[in-house]
Every structure is written in structure tokens, then in C-alpha cells.
FITI-783561 format. One line per 10 residues: their letters; for each residue y, z, x of C-alpha. Coordinates in pm, 1 decimal, padded with zeros to 6 digits. Each point is the difference from the previous one (the first is absolute). Example, Ala and Ser with C-alpha at 12.3 -4.5 7.8 and 13.67 -1.06 7.14 Angstrom:
2
as) -00450.0/00780.0/01230.0; 00344.0/-00066.0/00137.0;
# end
This chain:
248
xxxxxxxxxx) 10877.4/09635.3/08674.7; -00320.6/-00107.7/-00155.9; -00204.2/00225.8/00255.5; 00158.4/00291.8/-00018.1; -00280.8/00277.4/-00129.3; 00018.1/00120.0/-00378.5; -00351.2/-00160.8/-00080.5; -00254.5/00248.4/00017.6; -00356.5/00017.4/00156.1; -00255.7/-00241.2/-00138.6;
xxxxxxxxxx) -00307.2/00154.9/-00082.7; -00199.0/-00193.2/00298.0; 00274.1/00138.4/00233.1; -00079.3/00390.5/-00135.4; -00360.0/-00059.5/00014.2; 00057.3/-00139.3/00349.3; 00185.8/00335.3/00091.0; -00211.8/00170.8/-00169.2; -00333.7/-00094.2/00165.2; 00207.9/-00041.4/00351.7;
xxxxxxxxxx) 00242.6/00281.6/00012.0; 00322.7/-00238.0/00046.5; 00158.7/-00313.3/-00091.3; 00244.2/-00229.6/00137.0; 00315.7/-00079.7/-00185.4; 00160.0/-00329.8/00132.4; 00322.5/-00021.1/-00228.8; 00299.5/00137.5/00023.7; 00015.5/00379.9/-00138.5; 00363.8/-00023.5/-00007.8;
xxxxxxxxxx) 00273.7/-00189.1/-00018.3; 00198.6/-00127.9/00309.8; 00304.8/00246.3/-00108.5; -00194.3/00306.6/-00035.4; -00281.1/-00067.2/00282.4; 00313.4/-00048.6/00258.2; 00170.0/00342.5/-00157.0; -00371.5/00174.0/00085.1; 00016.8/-00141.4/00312.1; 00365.1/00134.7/00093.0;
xxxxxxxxxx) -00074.7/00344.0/-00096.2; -00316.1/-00032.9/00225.1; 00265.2/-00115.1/00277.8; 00200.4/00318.3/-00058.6; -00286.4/00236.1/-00013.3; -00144.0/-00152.7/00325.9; 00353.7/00056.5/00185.1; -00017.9/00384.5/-00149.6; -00285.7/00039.7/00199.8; 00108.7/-00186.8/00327.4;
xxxxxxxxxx) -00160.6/-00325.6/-00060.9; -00339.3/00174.9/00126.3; -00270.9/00078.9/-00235.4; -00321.5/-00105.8/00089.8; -00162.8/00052.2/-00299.5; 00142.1/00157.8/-00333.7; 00328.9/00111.1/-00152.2; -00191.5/00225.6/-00258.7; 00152.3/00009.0/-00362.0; 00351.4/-00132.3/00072.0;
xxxxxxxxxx) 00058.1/00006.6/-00404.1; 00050.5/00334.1/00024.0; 00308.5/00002.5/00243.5; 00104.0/-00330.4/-00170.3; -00031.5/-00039.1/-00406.3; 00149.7/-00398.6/00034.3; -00435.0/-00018.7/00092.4; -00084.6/00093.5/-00321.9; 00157.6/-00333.7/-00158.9; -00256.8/-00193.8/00190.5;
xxxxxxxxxx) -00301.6/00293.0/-00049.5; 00046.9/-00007.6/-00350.9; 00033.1/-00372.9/-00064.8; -00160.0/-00201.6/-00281.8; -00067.4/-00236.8/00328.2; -00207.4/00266.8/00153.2; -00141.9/00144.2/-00279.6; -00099.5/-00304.1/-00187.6; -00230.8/-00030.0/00307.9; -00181.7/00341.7/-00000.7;
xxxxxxxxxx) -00019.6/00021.1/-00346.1; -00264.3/-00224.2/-00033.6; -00196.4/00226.0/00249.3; 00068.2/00367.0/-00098.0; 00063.3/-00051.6/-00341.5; 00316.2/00073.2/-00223.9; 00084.6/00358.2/00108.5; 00099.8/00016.7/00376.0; 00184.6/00233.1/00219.3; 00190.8/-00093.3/00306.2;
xxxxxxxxxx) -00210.7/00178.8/00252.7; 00183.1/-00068.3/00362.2; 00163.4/-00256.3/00179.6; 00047.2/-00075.8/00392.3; 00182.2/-00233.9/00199.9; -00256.0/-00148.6/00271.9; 00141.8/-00101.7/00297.2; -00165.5/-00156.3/00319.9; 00228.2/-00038.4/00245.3; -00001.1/-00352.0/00264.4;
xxxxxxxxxx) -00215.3/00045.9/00339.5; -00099.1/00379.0/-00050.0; -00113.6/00008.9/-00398.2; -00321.3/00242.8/00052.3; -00270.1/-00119.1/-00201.2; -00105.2/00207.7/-00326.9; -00349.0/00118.7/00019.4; -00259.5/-00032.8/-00271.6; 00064.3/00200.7/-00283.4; 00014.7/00098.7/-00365.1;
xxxxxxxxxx) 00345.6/00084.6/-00137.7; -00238.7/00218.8/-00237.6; -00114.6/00240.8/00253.2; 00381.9/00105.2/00134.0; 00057.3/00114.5/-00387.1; -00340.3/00155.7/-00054.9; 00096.0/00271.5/-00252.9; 00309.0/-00077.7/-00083.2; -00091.0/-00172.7/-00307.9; -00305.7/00066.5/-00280.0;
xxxxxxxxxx) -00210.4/-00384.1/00084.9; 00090.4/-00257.2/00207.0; -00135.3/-00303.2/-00188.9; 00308.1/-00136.6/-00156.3; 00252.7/-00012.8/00302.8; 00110.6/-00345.3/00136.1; 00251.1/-00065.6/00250.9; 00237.9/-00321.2/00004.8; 00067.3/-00088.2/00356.1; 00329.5/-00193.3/-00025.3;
xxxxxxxxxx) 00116.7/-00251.0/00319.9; 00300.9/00071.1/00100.1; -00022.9/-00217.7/00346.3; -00295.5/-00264.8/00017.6; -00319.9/00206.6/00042.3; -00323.4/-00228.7/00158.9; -00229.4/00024.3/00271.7; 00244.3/00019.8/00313.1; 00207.9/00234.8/-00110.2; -00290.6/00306.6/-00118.0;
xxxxxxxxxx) -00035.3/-00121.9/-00382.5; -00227.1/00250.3/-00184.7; -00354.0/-00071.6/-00055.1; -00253.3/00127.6/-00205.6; -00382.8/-00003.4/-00008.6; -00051.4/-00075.8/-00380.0; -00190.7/00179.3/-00238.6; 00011.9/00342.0/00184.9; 00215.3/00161.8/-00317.0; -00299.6/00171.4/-00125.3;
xxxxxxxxxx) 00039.9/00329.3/00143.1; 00349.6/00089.1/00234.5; -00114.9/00286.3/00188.2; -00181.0/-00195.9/00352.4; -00114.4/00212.5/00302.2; 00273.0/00022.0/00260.3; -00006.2/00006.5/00357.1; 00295.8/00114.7/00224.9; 00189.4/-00255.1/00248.8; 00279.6/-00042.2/00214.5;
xxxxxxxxxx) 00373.4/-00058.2/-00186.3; 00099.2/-00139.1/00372.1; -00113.2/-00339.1/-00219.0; -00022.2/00115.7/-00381.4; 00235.0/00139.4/-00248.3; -00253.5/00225.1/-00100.3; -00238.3/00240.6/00165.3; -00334.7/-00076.5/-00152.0; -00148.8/-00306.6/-00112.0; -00304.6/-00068.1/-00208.4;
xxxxxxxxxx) -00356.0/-00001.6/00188.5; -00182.4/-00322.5/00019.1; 00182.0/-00282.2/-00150.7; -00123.9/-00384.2/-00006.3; 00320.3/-00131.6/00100.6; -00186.3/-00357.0/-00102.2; 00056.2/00060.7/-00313.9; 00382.3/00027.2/00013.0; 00194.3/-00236.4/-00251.6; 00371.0/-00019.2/00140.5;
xxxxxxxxxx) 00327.4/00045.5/-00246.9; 00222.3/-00255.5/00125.8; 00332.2/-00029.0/-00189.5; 00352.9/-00146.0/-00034.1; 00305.7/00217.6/-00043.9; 00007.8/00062.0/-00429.7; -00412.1/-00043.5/-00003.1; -00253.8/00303.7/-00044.7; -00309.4/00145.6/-00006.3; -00153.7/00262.2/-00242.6;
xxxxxxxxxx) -00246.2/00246.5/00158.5; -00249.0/00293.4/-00163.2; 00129.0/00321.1/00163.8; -00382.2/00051.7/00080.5; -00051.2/-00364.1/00207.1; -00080.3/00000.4/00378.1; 00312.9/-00141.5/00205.2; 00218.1/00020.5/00323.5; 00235.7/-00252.9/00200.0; -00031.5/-00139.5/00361.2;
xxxxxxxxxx) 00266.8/00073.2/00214.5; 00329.4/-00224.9/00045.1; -00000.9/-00102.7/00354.1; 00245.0/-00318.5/-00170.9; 00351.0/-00032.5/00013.3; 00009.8/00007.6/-00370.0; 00061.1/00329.6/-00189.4; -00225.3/00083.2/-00314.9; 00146.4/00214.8/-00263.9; -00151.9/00015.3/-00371.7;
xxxxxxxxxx) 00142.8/00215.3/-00286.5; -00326.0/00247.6/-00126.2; 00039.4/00059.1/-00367.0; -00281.7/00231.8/-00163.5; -00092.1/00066.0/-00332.7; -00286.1/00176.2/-00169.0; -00150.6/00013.2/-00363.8; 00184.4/00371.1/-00184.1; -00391.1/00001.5/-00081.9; 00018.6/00226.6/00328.6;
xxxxxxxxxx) 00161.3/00292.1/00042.9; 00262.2/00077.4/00296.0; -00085.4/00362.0/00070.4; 00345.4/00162.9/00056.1; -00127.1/00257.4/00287.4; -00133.4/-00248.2/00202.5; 00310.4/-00211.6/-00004.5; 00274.9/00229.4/00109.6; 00340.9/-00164.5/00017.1; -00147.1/-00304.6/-00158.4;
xxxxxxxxxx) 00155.6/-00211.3/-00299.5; -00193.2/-00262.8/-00188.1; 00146.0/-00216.8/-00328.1; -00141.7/-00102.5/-00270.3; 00037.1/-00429.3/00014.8; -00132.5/-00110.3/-00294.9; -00207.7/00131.4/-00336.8; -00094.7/00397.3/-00057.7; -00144.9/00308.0/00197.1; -00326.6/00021.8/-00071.8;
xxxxxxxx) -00089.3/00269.8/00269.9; 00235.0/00237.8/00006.7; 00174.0/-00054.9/00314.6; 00373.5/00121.4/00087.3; 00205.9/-00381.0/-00003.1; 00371.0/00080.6/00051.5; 00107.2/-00247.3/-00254.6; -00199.8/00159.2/-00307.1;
# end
């Protein structure tokens, strides 16, 4: 059990993300137990929907609390803390599913841009992209192009969702530059909210699913008409902001 994830960051690893946007995180965020009881509510979500989803089951912890036990984790939080500091909200969380053979690919993007206004700053806002199936190169890992956290609001240019998930993509991107996420099921990555990335497509026979969990510094504010409908919870530490966290 030695691997299993309570140690936090180093400080080389948050400079690292700091100066890159991401890091990799090779151990073990959970245990066996509770990574295979993640998984099996992933399984039942995933037959909910038909066992086609292409791309996201958007915030799944609000139909089903059990996600909260994993959202709200030490395990998870010991890892973010590090990077947004001691007060952090639980901003969103997504299962990401690409499916064997037909997976579309997931255009360049910034998750920043699809929540612009919806909260006060976006500099404190990293995601944990949690494998759920082995995620590398043949079956549409994410990728990033590091050190493109800076700002989060690109120029977009519209294109055909006969291939993408989404309908626009970012304009001019050195694909070059790309640094791929592979990953074993119970291994993640940490992205900035504001960092440049996408997937290839999953022409494989292998199907890619990762558990998106989001958190941002309560430095920002959630602005309650902007996010109708919308519940966020306060994970660890104070509000600083003033936002509207269901558990305060």
C-alpha cells in the first residue's frame, strides 16, 4: 500500500505545474477498494446513458451524492492543495468517456473559456483528470501544449462536430509542441483550467474513460446568476469570496 497518494506535492513538482500548467501524478490516488467502487458507479452511469457517450457525462455528483466521497477526499485534496492553496471549493466534475472505434477527437481548447463569467478570476482552478480505463496514445489520451495557462480566453474558429465533440476549436495551434498524458487506471494528471488541450480520436478497440474532478481557490467568487441550477461545496478550509457552497 506504500504508493497509495496521501504525500503531497513537492515544491519542484508545484513549481513544475506552475511554470507548465500540469503535472503528472504516477501513484496511486486511491486505494484498490475505493478506485474499483469509482469505477462501478462509472459502469452504472455509462449503462444510464446506453453505453454511448462520446464525450462527457457532465456533473454526475449531482444525480449521485456516493461521488462526493471520492470529490471530497483527503486523497484528492491533499493533491490540489498544494496548488490552490488551503481554501478550495469543489467547482464541477465530469465523467469523460471515449468510446472504442468511433471516440471523436476533442478539439483544442480551454476549459476556462466554456465558464467565462461564471466565476470572479480564473487563476486558481485545476482539474484532476482521474483514469478510470488506461488512457495513452492509441486510445485519444489528452495532451496539452505546456505553458499556455497564462491567459484562458484563445481565439476560436468554428468546425465540423461530424469529427469533434465540440464546435469550435482554437486558431493556430503548434501541435509540435504537444506533451501526451498517458496513464494507468488509479494514475492522474492535474491541469490549470486556463492550459491549451484536446484529445485525438479513438479509432482503437480500447475505450477511454477518466473521472474530471474540479476545484477552484474560494479566493473567487461563483456568481449565483450566472450559474442557474448549479451547486458547488465547499472541500476544504473557509469562503473567502463570498460564493453560495451548499454545505456552508
Amino acid at each position: 500500500m506504500s504508493n497509495i497518494a496521501n504525500d503531497r506535492l513537492t515544491q519542484a513538482e508545484v513549481d513544475f505545474y506552475n511554470t507548465n500548467g500540469y503535472m503528472l501524478y504516477k501513484n496511486q490516488v486511491f486505494g484498490a477498494e475505493k478506485q474499483a467502487e469509482l469505477s462501478a458507479i462509472f459502469e452504472e452511469q455509462w449503462e444510464l446513458v446506453g453505453r454511448r457517450l462520446n464525450s462527457e457525462l457532465d456533473t454526475p455528483h449531482f444525480r449521485d451524492e456516493r461521488l462526493l466521497k471520492f470529490l471530497l477526499s483527503d486523497e484528492v485534496l491533499d493533491l490540489v492543495e498544494p496548488i490552490l492553496g488551503p481554501n478550495i471549493g469543489l467547482w464541477s466534475s465530469h465523467f469523460i468517456c471515449k468510446e472504442p472505434l468511433i471516440g471523436k477527437q476533442t478539439p483544442w481548447h480551454e476549459d476556462s473559456a466554456y465558464w467565462k463569467g461564471r466565476l470572479s478570476r480564473y487563476d486558481k482552478i485545476a482539474t484532476v483528470w482521474l483514469a478510470i480505463d488506461r488512457s495513452w496514445k492509441e486510445n485519444g489520451c489528452m495532451r496539452v501544449i505546456p505553458g499556455t495557462h497564462s491567459n484562458g480566453f484563445s481565439d476560436y474558429e468554428d468546425i465540423d462536430t461530424d469529427d469533434s465533440i465540440f464546435t469550435t476549436q482554437i486558431k493556430n495551434i503548434d501541435e509540435s509542441k504537444a506533451v501526451y498524458f498517458e496513464l494507468e487506471p488509479g494514475q492522474c494528471s492535474i491541469h490549470d483550467s486556463r492550459i491549451i488541450h484536446g484529445a485525438t480520436p479513438n479509432p482503437s478497440p480500447f475505450r477511454r474513460c477518466g473521472y474530471t474532478m474540479r476545484y477552484f481557490s474560494t479566493e473567487a467568487r461563483v456568481i449565483p446568476e450566472k450559474n442557474p441550477n448549479f451547486k458547488i461545496w465547499l472541500a476544504r478550509g473557509k469562503d473567502i469570496a463570498g460564493s453560495d457552497f451548499v454545505n456552508v
